[in-house]
C-alpha atoms as one frame of an Amber mdcrd trajectory, in Angstrom:
protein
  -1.104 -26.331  24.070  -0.143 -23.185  22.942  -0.925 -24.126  19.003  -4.470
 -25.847  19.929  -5.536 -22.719  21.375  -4.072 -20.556  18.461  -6.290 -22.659
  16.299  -9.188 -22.452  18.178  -8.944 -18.674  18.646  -8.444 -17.973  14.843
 -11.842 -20.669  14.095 -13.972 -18.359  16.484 -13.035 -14.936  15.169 -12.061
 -15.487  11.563 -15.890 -15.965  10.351 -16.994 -13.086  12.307 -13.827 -10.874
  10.787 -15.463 -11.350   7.403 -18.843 -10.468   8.730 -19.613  -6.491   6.930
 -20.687  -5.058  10.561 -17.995  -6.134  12.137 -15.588  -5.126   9.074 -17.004
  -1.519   9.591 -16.823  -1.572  13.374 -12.873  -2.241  12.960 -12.896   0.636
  10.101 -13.769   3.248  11.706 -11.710   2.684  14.773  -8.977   2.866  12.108
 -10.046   5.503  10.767 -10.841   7.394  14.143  -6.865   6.331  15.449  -5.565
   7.628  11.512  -7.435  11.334  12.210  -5.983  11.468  15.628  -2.068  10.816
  14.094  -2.855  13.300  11.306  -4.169  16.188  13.628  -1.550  16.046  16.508
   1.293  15.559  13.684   3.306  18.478  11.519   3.117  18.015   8.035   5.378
  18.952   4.687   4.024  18.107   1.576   6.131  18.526  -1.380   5.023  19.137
  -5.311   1.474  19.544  -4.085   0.953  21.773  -7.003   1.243  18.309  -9.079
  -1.876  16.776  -6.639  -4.252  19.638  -7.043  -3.923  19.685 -10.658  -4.650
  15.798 -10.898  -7.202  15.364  -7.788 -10.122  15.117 -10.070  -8.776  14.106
 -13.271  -7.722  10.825 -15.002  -4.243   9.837 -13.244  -2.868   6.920 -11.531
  -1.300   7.893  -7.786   0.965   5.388  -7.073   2.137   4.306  -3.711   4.316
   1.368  -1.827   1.852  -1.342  -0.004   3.346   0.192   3.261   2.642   3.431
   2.796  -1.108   4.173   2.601  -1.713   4.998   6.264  -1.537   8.649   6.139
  -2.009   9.201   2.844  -5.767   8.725   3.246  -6.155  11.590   5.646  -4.208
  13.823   3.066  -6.047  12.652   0.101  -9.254  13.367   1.889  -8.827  17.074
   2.749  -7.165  17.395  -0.533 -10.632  16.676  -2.625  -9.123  13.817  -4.603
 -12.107  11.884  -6.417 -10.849   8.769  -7.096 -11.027   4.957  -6.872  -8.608
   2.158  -5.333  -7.799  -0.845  -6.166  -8.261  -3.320  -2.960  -7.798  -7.098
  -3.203 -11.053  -9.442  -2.556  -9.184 -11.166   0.525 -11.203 -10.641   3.420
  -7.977  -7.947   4.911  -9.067  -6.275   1.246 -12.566  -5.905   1.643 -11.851
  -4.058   5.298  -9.553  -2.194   3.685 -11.629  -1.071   1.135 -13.992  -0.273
   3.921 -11.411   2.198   5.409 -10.715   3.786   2.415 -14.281   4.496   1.629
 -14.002   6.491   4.992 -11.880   8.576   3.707 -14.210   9.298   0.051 -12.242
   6.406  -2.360 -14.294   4.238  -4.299 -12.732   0.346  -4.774 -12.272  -1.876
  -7.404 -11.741  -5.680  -6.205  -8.948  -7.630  -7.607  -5.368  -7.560  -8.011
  -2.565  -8.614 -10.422  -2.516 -12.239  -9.298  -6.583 -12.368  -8.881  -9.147
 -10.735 -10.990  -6.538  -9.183 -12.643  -8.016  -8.695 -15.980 -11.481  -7.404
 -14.518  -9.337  -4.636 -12.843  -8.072  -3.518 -16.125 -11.192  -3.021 -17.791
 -12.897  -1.507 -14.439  -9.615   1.219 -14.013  -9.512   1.807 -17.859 -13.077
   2.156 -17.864 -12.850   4.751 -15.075 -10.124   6.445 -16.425 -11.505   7.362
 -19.675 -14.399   8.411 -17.880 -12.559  11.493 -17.301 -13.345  12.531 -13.711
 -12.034  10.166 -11.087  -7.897   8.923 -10.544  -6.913   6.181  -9.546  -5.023
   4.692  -6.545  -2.623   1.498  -6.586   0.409  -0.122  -4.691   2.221  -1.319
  -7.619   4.114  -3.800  -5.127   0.548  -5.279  -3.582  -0.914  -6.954  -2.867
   1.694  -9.682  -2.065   5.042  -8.403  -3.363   8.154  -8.432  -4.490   8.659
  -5.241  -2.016   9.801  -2.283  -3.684   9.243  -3.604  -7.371   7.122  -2.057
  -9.665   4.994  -4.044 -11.414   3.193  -3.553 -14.769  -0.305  -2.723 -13.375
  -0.408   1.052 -13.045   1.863   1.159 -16.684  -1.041  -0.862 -18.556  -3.732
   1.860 -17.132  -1.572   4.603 -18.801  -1.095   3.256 -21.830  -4.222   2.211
 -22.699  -5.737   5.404 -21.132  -3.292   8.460 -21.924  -3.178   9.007 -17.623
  -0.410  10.053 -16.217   1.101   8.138 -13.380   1.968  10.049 -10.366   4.488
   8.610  -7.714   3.737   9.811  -3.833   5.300   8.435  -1.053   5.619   9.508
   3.266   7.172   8.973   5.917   7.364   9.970   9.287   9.923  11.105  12.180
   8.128   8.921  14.821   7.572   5.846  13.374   6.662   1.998  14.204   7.255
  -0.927  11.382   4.927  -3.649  11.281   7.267  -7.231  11.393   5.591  -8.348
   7.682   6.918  -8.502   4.110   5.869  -4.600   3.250   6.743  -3.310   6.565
   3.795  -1.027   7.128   4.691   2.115   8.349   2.573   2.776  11.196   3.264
   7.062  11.887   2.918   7.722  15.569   1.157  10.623  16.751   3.047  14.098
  17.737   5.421  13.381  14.392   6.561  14.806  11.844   4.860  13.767   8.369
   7.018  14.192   4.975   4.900  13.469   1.618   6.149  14.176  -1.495   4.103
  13.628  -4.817   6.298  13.047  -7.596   6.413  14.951 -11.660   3.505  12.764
 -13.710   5.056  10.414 -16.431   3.158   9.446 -19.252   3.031   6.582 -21.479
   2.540   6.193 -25.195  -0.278   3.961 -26.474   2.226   2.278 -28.535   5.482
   2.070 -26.752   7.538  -0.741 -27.490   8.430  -3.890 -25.121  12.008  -2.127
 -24.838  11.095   0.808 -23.932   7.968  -0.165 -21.599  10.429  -1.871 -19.441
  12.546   0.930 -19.520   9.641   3.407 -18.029   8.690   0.929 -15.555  12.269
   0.528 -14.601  12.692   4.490 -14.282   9.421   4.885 -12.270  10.749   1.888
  -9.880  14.017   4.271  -9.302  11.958   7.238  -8.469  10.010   5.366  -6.394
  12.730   3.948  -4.620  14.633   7.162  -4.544  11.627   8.977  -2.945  11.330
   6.300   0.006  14.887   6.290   0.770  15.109   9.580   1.088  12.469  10.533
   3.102  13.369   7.986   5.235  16.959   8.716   5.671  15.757  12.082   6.547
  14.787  10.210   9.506  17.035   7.832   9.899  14.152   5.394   9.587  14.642
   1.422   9.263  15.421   0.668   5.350  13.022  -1.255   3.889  14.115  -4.471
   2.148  13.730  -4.939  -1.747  12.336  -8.124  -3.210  10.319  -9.582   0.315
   7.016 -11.160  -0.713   4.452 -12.340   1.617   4.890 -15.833   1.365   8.969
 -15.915   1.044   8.468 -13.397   4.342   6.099 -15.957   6.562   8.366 -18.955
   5.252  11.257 -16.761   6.962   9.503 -16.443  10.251   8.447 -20.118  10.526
  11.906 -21.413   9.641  13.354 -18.779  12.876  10.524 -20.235  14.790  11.621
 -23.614  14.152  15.186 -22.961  14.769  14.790 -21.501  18.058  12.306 -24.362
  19.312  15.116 -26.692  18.185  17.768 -24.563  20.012  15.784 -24.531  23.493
  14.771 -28.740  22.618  18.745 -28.755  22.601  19.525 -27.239  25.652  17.150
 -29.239  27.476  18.356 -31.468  26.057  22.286 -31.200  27.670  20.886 -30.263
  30.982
């Protein structure tokens, strides 16, 4: 019963969720309930120096795909002219709704679709000379925590540095999904730091390529465990992607139907 009317539910509202209106409705409540965390929290940004100096001018800001949330309010205020990558999936295109509340531009695709058309759009952009850029190397499915060649292709081919930022938050709530969004709750404490800009040379070998991507991954890393610990925050896992994390979940739902079948079962 329970299943019939799951399906039903999810018919009705899943062609109205890709309606525009309605995608801009759900927006700017988002965006409304972001402003209201930012204003009633304390923040500490660290190495924002580093921002102002690249808020206007070719560089790639990258981020994990669970920590955008309260970024946006911060790169608002801050100025930053830039553009964001957001995938095409219908969660994308509201996404890229919300972030064009907050003055980012997107660019539709991802590493697994449209990929090449997002390399020519962000190099495009880049060499332009007066927007960033904004990517979650991990996104838009996973592995969690990994780094993937994306954001290293813009520099090369573009001479931008890329610029690790990460936050976190002493009041916090974790979304149960792959990324584990970090939801900050208001009255908290914020922590962003924006990490030193790395650059990468137009013709770096394989070797070495890996090497960079490999050192921004630790920084990365290193940045989110940190700031977390400072909290003594949930650790994220490394190497969860979407569908490995919803094939988890299924197989735990299964299990525990069996269990209770079971016990019914020996009653």
């Amino acid at each position: 019963m329970y299943q019939t009317f799951r399906k039903l539910w999810k018919a009705f509202w899943e062609p109205i969720l890709r309606l525009p209106l309605f995608q801009w409705i759900i927006a700017g409540a988002m965006a409304l309930a972001i402003w209201f965390v930012y204003f009633t929290c304390r923040k500490k940004i660290t190495n924002w120096d580093v921002f102002k100096k690249y808020r206007k001018k070719p560089a790639i800001f990258i981020f994990w795909h669970g920590r955008s949330m309260m970024l946006s309010p911060i790169v608002c205020l801050g100025g930053m002219r830039a553009y964001a990558v957001a995938s095409r999936h219908k969660d994308g295109r509201m996404m890229a709704k919300l972030q064009r509340l907050f003055g980012l531009k997107s660019i539709y695709g991802s590493t697994s679709e449209g990929g090449i058309s997002v390399l020519r759009q962000g190099v495009r952009i880049l060499r332009r000379g007066d927007y960033s850029m904004c990517l979650s190397p991990d996104g838009p499915g996973g592995p969690s925590l990994r780094v993937q060649d994306g954001a290293l292709y813009f520099a090369k081919m573009t001479g931008a540095p890329i610029i690790p930022v990460c936050y976190s938050a002493s009041r916090a709530w974790f979304q149960d999904r792959w990324d584990r969004y970090l939801v900050a709750l208001p009255f908290s404490t914020i922590t962003c730091k924006v990490g030193e800009p790395v650059f990468i040379d137009s013709k770096i070998s394989a070797d070495d390529f890996e090497k960079v991507r490999k050192h921004i991954e630790d920084i990365m890393v290193q940045q989110v465990r940190e700031m977390d610990g400072e909290f003594n925050l949930f650790q994220v896992e490394q190497d969860l992607t979407s569908t490995e994390f919803k094939n988890k979940r299924r197989a735990e739902k299964a299990a525990k139907k069996a269990q209770k079948k079971s016990g019914r079962g020996k009653k």
